[in-house]
VEXFI-161338 format. One record per residue: residue number from 1; residue in one letter; x, y, z of N, C-alpha, C in turn. Coordinates in nm, 2 decimals, always signed. Layout:
N
@i: NUM&aa: A&n.xx: X&n.yy: Y&n.zz: Z&ca.xx: X&ca.yy: Y&ca.zz: Z&c.xx: X&c.yy: Y&c.zz: Z;
...
//
This chain:
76
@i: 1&aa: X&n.xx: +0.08&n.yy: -0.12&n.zz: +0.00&ca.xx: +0.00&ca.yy: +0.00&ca.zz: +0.00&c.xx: +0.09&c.yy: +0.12&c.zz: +0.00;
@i: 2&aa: X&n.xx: +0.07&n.yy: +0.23&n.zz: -0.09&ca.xx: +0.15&ca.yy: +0.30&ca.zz: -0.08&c.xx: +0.06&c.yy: +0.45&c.zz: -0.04;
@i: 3&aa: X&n.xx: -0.04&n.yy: +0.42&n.zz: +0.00&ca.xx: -0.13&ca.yy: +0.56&ca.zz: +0.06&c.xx: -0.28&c.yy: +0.52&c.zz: +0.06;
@i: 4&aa: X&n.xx: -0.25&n.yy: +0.54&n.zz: +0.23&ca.xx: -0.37&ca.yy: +0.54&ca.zz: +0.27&c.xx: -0.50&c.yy: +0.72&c.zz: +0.35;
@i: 5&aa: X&n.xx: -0.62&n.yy: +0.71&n.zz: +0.26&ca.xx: -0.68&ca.yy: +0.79&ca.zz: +0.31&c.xx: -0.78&c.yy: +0.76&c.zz: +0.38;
@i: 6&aa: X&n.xx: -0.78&n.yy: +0.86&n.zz: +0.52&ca.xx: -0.90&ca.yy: +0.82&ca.zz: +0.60&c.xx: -0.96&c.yy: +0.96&c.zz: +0.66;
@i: 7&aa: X&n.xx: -1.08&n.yy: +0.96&n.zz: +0.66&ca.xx: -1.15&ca.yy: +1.08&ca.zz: +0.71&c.xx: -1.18&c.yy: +1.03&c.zz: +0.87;
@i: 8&aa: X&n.xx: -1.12&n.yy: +1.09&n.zz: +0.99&ca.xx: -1.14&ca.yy: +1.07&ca.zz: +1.13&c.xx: -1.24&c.yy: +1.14&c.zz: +1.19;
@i: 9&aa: X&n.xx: -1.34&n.yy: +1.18&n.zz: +1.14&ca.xx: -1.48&ca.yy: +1.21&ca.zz: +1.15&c.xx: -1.56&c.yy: +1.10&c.zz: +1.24;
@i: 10&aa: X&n.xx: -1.58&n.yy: +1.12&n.zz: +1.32&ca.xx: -1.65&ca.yy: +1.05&ca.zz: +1.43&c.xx: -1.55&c.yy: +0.96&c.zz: +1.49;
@i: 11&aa: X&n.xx: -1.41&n.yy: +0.95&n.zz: +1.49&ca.xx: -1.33&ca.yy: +0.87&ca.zz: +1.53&c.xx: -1.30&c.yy: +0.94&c.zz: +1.67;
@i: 12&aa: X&n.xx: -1.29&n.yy: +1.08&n.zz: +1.65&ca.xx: -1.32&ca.yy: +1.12&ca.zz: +1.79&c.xx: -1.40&c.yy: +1.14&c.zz: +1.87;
@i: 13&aa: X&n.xx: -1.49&n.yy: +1.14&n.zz: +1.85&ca.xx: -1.66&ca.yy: +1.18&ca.zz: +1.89&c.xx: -1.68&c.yy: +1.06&c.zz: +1.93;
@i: 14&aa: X&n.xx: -1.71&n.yy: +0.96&n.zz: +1.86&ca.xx: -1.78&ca.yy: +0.81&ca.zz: +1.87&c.xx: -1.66&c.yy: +0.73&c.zz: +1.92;
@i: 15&aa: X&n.xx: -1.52&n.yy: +0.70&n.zz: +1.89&ca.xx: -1.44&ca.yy: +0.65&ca.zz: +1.92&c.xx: -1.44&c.yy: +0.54&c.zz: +1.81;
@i: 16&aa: X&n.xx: -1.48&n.yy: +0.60&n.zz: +1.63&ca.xx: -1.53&ca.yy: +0.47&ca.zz: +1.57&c.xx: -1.50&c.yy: +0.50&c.zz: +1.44;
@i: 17&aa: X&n.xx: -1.42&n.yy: +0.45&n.zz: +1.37&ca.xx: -1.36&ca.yy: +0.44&ca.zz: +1.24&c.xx: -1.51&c.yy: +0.31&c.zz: +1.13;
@i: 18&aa: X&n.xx: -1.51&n.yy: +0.42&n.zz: +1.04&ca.xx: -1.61&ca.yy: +0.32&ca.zz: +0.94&c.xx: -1.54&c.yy: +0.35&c.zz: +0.78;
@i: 19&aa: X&n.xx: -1.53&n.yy: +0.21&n.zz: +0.72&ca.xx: -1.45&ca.yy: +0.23&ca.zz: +0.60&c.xx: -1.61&c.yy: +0.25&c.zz: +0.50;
@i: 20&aa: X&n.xx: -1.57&n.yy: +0.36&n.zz: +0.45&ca.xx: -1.66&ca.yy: +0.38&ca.zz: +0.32&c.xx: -1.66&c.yy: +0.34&c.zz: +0.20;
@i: 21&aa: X&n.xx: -1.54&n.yy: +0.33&n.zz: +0.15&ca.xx: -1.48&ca.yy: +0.29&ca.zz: -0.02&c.xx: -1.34&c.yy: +0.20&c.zz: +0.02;
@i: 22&aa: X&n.xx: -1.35&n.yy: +0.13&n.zz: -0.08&ca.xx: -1.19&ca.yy: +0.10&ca.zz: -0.10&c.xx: -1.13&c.yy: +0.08&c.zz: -0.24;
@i: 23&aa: X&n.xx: -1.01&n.yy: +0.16&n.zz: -0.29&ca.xx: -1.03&ca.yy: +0.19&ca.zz: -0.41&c.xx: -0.88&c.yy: +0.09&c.zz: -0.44;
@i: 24&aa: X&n.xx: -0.85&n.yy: +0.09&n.zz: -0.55&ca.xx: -0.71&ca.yy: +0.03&ca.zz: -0.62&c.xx: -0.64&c.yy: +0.16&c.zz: -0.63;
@i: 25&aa: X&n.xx: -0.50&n.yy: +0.15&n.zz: -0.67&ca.xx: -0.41&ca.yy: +0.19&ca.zz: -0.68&c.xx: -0.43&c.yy: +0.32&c.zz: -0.81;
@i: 26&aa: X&n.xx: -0.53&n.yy: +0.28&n.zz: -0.90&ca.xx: -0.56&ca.yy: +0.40&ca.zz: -1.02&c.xx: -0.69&c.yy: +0.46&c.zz: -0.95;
@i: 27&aa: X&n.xx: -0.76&n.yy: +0.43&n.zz: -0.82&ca.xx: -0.86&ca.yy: +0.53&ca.zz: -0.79&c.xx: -1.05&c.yy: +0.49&c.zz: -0.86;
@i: 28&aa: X&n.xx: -1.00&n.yy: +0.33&n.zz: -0.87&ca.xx: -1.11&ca.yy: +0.25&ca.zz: -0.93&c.xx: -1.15&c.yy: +0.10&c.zz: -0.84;
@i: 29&aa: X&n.xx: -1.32&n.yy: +0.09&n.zz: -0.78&ca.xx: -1.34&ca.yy: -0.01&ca.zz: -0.72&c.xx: -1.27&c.yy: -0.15&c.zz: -0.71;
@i: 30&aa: X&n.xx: -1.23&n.yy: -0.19&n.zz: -0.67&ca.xx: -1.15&ca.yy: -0.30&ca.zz: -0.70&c.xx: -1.19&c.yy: -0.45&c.zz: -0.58;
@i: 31&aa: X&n.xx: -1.28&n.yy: -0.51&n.zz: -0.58&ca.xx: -1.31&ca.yy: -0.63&ca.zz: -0.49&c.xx: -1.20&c.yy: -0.68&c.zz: -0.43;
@i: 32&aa: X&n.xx: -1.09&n.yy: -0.71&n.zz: -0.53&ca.xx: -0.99&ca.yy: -0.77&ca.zz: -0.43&c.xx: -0.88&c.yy: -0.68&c.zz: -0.29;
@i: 33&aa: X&n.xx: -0.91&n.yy: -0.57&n.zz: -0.31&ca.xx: -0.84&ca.yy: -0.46&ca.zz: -0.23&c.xx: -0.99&c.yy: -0.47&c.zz: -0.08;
@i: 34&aa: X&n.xx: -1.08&n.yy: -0.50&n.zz: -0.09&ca.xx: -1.14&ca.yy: -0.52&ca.zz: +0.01&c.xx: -1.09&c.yy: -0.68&c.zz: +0.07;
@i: 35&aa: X&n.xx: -1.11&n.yy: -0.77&n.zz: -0.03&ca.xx: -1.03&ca.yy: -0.90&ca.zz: +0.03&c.xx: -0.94&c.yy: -0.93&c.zz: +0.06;
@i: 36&aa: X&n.xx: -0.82&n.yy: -0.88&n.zz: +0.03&ca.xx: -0.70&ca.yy: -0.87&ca.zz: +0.07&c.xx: -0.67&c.yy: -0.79&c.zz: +0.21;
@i: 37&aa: X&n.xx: -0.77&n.yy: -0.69&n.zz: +0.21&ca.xx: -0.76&ca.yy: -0.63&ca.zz: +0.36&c.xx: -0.82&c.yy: -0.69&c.zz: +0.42;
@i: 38&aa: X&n.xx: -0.95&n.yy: -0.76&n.zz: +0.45&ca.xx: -1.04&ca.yy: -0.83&ca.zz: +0.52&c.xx: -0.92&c.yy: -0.97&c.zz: +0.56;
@i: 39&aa: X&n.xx: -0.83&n.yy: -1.00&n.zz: +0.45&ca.xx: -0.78&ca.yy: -1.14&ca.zz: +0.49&c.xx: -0.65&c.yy: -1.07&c.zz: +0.59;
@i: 40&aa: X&n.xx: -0.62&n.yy: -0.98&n.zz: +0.61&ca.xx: -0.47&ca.yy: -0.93&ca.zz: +0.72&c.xx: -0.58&c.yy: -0.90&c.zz: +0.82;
@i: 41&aa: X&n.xx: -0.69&n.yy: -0.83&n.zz: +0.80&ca.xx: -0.73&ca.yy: -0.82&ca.zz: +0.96&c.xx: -0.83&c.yy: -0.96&c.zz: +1.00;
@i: 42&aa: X&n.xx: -0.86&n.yy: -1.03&n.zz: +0.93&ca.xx: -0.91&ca.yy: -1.11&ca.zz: +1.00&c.xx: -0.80&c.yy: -1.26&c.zz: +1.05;
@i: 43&aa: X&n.xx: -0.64&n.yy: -1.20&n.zz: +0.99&ca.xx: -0.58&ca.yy: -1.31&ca.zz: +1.05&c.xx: -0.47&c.yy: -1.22&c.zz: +1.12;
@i: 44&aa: X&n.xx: -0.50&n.yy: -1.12&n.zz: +1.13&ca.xx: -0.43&ca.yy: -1.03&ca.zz: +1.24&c.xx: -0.40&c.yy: -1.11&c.zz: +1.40;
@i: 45&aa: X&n.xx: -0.29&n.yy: -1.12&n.zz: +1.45&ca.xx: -0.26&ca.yy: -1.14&ca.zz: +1.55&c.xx: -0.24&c.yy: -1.04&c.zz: +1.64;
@i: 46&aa: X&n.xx: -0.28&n.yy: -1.08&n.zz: +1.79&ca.xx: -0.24&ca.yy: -0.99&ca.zz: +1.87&c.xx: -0.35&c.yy: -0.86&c.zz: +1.85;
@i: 47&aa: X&n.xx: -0.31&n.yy: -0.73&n.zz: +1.92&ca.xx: -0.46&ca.yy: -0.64&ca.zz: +1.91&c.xx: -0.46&c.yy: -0.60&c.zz: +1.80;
@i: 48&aa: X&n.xx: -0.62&n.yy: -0.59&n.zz: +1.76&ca.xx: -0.65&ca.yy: -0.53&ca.zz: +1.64&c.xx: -0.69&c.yy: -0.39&c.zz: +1.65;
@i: 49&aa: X&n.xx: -0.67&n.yy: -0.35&n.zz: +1.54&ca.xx: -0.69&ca.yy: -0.19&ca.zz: +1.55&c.xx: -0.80&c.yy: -0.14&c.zz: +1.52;
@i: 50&aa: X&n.xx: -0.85&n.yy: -0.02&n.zz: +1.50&ca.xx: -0.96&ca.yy: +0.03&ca.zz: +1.50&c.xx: -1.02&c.yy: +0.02&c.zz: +1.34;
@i: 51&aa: X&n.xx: -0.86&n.yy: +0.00&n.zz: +1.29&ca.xx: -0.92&ca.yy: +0.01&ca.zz: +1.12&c.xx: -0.95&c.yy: -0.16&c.zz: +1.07;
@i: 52&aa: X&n.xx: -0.88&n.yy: -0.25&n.zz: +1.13&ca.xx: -0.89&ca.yy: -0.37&ca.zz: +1.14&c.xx: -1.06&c.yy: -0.41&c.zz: +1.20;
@i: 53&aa: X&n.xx: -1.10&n.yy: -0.35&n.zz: +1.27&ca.xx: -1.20&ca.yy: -0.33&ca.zz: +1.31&c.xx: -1.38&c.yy: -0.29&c.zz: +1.19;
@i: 54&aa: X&n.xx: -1.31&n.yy: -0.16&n.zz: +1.18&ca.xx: -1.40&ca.yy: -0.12&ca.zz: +1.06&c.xx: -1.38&c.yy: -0.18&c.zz: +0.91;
@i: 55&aa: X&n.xx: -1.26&n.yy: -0.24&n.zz: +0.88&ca.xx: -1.28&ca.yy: -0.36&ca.zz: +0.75&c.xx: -1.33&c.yy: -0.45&c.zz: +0.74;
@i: 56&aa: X&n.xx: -1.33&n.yy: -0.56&n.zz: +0.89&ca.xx: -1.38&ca.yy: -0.65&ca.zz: +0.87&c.xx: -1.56&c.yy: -0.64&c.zz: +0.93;
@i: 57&aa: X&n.xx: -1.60&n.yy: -0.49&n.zz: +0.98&ca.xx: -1.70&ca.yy: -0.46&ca.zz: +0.95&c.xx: -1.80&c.yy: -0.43&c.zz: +0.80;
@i: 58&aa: X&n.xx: -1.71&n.yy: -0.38&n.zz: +0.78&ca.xx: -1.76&ca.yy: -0.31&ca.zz: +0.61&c.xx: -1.81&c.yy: -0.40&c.zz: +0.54;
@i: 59&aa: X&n.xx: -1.76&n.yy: -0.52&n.zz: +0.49&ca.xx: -1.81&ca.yy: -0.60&ca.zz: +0.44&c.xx: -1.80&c.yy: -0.77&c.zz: +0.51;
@i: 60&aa: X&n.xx: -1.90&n.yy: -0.82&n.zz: +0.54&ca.xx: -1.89&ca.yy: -0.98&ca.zz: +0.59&c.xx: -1.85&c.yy: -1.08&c.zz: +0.47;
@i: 61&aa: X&n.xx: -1.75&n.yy: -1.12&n.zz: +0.43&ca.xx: -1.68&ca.yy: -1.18&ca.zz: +0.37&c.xx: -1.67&c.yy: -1.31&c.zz: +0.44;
@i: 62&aa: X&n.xx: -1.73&n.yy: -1.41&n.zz: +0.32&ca.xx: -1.67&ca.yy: -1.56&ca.zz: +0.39&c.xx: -1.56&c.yy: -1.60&c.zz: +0.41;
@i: 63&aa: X&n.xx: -1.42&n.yy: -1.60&n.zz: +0.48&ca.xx: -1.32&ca.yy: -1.59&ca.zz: +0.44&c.xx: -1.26&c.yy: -1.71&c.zz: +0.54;
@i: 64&aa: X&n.xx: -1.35&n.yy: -1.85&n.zz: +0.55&ca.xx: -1.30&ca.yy: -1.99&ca.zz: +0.60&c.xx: -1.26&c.yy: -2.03&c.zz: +0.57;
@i: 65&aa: X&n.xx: -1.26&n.yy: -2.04&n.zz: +0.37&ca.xx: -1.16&ca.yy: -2.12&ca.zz: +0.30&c.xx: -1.03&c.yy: -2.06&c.zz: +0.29;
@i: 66&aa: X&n.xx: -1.02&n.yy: -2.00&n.zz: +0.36&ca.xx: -0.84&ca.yy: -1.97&ca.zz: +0.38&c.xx: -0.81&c.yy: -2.01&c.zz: +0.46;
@i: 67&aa: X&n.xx: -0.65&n.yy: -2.03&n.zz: +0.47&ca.xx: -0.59&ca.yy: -2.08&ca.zz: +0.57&c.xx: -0.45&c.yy: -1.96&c.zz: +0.61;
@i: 68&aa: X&n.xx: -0.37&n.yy: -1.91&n.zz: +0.71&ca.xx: -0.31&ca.yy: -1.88&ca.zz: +0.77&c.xx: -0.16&c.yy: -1.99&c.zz: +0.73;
@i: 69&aa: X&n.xx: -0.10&n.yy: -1.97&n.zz: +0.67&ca.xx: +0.02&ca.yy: -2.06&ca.zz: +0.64&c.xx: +0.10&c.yy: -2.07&c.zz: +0.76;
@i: 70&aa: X&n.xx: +0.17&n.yy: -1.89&n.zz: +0.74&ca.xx: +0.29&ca.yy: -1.87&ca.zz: +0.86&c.xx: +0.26&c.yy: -1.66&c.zz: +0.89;
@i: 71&aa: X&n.xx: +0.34&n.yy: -1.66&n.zz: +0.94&ca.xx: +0.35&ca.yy: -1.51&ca.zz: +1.02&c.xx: +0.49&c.yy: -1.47&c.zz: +1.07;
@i: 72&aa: X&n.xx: +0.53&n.yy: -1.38&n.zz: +1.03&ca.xx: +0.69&ca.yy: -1.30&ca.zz: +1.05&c.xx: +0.66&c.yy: -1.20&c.zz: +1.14;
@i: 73&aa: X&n.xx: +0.63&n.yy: -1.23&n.zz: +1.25&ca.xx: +0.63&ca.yy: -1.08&ca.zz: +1.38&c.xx: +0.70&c.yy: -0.97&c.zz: +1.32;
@i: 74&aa: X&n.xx: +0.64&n.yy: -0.79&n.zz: +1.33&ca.xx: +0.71&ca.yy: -0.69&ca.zz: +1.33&c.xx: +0.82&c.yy: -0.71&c.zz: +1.47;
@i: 75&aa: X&n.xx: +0.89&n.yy: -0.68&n.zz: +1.42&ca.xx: +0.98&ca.yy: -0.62&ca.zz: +1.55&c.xx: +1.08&c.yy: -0.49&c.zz: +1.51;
@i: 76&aa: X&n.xx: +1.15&n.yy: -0.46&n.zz: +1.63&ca.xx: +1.21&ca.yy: -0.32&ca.zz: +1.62&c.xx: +1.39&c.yy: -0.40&c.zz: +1.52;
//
């Protein structure tokens, strides 16, 4: 991902991020850019974030038929 935009409108007020759109890289609907984000936060480890939160709200995606291979912890 090389730029992300988010409008923080009610993220202070409500304490609640809601994804609206999610576009590709030319600024055009793209299904798989919702799937590919739904599949990092739904196999996110450890705490999830507020935007991990509001993606895998946005859309209910069946996403059982995947599996979780492996995982490379961030570290410093």
């Amino acid at each position: 991902m090389d730029t992300l935009c988010t409008d923080k409108t009610g993220t202070l007020t409500e304490n609640k991020i809601a994804l609206r759109l999610h576009l590709d890289i030319e600024g055009k609907e793209d299904e798989s850019v919702i799937l590919y984000c739904s599949l990092n936060s739904f196999f996110e480890t450890g705490l999830k974030s507020p935007m991990d939160e509001a993606i895998l709200e946005h859309e209910h995606l069946d996403l059982s038929s995947y599996v979780k291979a492996s995982e490379i912890p961030l570290t410093s």
